[in-house]
C-alpha positions as CSV (number, residue, x, y, z in Angstrom):
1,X,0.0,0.0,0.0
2,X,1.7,3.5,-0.8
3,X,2.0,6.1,1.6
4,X,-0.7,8.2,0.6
5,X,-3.0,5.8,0.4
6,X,-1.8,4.2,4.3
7,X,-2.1,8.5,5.5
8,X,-5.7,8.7,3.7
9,X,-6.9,5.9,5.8
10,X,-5.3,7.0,8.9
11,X,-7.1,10.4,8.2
12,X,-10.5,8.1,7.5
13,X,-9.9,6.2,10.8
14,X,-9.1,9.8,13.0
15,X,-12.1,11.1,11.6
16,X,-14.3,8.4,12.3
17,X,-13.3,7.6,15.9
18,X,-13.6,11.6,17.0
19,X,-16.3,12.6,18.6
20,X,-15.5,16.0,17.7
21,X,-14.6,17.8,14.2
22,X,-10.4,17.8,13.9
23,X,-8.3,20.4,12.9
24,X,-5.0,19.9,10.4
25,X,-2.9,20.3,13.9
26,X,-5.1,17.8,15.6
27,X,-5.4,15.2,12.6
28,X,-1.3,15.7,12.7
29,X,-1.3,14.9,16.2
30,X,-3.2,11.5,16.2
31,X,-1.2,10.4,12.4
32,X,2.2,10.4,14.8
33,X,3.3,14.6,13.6
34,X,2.4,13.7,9.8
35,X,3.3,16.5,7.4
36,X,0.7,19.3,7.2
37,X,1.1,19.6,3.5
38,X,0.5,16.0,2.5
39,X,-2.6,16.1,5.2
40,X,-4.0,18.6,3.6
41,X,-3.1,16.7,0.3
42,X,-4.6,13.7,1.8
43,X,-7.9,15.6,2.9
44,X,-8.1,17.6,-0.9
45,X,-8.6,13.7,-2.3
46,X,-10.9,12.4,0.3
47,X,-13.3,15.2,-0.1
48,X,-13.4,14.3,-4.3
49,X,-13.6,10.8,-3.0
50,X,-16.2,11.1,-1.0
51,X,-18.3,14.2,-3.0
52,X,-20.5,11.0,-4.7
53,X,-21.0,9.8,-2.3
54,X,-24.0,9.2,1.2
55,X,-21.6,11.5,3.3
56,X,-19.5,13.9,2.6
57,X,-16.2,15.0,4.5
58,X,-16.3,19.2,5.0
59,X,-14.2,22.0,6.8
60,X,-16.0,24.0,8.9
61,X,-14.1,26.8,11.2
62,X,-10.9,25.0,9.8
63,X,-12.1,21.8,11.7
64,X,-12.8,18.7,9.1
65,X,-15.6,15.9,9.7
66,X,-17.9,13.8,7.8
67,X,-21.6,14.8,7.7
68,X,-24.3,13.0,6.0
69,X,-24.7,13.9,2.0
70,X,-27.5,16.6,2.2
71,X,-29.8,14.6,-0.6
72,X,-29.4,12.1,1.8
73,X,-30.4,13.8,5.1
74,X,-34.3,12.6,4.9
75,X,-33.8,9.4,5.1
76,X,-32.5,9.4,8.5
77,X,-35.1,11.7,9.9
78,X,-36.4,9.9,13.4
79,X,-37.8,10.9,16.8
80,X,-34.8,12.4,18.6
81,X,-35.1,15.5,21.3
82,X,-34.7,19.0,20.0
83,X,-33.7,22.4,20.7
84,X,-36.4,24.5,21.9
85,X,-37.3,27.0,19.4
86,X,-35.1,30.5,20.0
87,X,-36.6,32.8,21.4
88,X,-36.3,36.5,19.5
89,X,-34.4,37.8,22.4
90,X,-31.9,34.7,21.6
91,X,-31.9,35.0,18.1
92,X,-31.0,38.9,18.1
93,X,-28.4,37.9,20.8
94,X,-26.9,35.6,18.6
95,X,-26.8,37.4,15.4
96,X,-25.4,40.2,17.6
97,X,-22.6,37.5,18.7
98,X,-22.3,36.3,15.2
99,X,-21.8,39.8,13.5
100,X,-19.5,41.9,15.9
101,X,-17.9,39.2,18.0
102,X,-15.9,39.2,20.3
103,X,-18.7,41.3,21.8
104,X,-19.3,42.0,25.8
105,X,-23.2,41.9,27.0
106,X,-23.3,45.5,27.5
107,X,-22.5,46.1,23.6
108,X,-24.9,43.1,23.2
109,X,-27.3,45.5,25.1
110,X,-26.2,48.9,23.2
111,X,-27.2,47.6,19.5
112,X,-30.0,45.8,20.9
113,X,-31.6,48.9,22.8
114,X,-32.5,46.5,26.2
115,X,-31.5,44.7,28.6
116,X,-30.2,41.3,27.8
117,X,-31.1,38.4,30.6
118,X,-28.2,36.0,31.9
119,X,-30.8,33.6,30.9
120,X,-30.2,34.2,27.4
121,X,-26.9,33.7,26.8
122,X,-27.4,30.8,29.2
123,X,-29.5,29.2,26.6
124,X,-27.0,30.1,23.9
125,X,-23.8,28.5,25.4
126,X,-25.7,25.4,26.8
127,X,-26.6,25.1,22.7
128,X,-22.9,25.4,22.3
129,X,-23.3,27.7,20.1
130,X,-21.6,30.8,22.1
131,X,-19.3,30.9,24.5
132,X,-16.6,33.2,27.1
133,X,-13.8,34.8,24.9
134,X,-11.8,36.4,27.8
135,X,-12.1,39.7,28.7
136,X,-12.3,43.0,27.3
137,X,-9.1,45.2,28.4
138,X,-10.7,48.0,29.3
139,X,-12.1,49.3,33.2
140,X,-14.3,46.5,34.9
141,X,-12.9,44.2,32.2
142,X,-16.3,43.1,30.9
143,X,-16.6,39.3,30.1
144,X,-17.0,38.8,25.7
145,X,-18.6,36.3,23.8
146,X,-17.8,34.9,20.4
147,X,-19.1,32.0,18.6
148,X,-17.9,28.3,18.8
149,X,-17.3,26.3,15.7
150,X,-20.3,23.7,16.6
151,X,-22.2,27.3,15.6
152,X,-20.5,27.0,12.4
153,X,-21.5,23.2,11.8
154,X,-25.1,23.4,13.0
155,X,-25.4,26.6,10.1
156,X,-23.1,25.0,7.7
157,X,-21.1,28.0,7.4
158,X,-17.4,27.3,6.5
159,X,-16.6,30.5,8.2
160,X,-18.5,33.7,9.6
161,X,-17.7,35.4,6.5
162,X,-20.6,32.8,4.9
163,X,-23.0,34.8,7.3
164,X,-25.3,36.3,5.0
165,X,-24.8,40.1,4.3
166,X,-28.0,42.8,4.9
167,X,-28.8,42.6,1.1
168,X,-29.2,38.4,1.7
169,X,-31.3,38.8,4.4
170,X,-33.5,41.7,2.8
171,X,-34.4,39.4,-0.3
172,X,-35.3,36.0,2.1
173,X,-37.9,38.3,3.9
174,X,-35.9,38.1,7.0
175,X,-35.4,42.2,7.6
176,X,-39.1,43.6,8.5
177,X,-39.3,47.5,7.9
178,X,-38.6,48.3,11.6
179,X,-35.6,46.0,11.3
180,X,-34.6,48.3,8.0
181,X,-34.8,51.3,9.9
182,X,-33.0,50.3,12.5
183,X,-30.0,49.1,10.1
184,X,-30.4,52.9,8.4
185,X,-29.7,54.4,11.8
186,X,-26.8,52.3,12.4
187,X,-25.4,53.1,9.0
188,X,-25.7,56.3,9.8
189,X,-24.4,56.3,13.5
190,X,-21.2,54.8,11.8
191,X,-20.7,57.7,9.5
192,X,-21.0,60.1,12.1
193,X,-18.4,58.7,13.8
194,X,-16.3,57.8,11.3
195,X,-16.9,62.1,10.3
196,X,-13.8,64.3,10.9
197,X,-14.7,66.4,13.9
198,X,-14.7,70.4,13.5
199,X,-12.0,72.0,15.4
């Protein structure tokens, strides 16, 4: 068996067995410190290989693992326990997250215009979707919150530069017209600031 072949299986095998997605550095790890360059190599063919096929191996955050092939994904619909529906507070918190992370609660609260409960974000990290991201260095050194890469997998986004831009979400319906005025006022709360002040 030639090498590539014996470091495609080992990549197979890695993948398989984790019960989280890997990362090149992690995949490197578990092969014994295989090169990066013929891992990626190795990964480039098994996604061809397996593009035809019931599932399909992706990159999402820079983490690789296999999903089911989406032409595929009704046929193993069953009973299984759910996330609760978000709630619009939860939503809004997590598009706030998603868009300007990392972001502390009380910027969460300033583009929001109210208060945003504990509970919230509770509900957001025990999704494992969101979670800490240190603190912001600045007085009281506010706790900030980014998004996790299982937010990235549950959405299918490769990165957050997939996250669908104001013009996307305007043509799905998704902006009402209070939502468009509130993005008009933004745009324009940026521009002042961005403005040269007057000596």
């Amino acid at each position: 068996m030639s090498e590539e072949a014996t470091l495609e299986r080992g990549v197979e095998a890695a993948l398989f067995a984790s019960e989280e997605p890997l990362s090149v550095d992690q995949l490197a790890t578990h092969l014994g410190d295989a090169d990066k360059g013929e891992l990626r190599a190795a990964l480039a063919r098994l996604v061809e290989f397996y593009a035809p096929r019931g599932i399909h191996l992706v990159e999402r955050g820079k983490r690789w693992h296999f999903q089911t092939a989406p032409d595929c994904a009704h046929l193993l619909r069953r009973e299984r326990e759910s996330l609760r529906k978000l709630s619009r507070a939860a939503t809004e918190v997590l598009a706030i997250i998603a868009y300007h992370e990392p972001v502390s609660r009380a910027e969460i609260e300033s583009i929001r215009g109210v208060q945003t409960s504990g509970g919230t974000l509770d509900v957001l990290m025990e999704a494992g979707w969101v979670k800490p991201a240190g603190r912001r260095e600045v007085p009281g050194r506010p706790l900030i919150y980014a998004t996790t890469p299982e937010f990235l997998r549950h959405f299918g986004l490769e990165s957050r530069r997939d996250l669908p831009g104001i013009d996307e979400l305007r043509a799905t319906g998704m902006l009402d017209p209070v939502e468009e005025a509130f993005e008009a006022e933004m745009a324009e709360a940026d521009e002042e600031s961005d403005a040269p002040e007057a000596n």
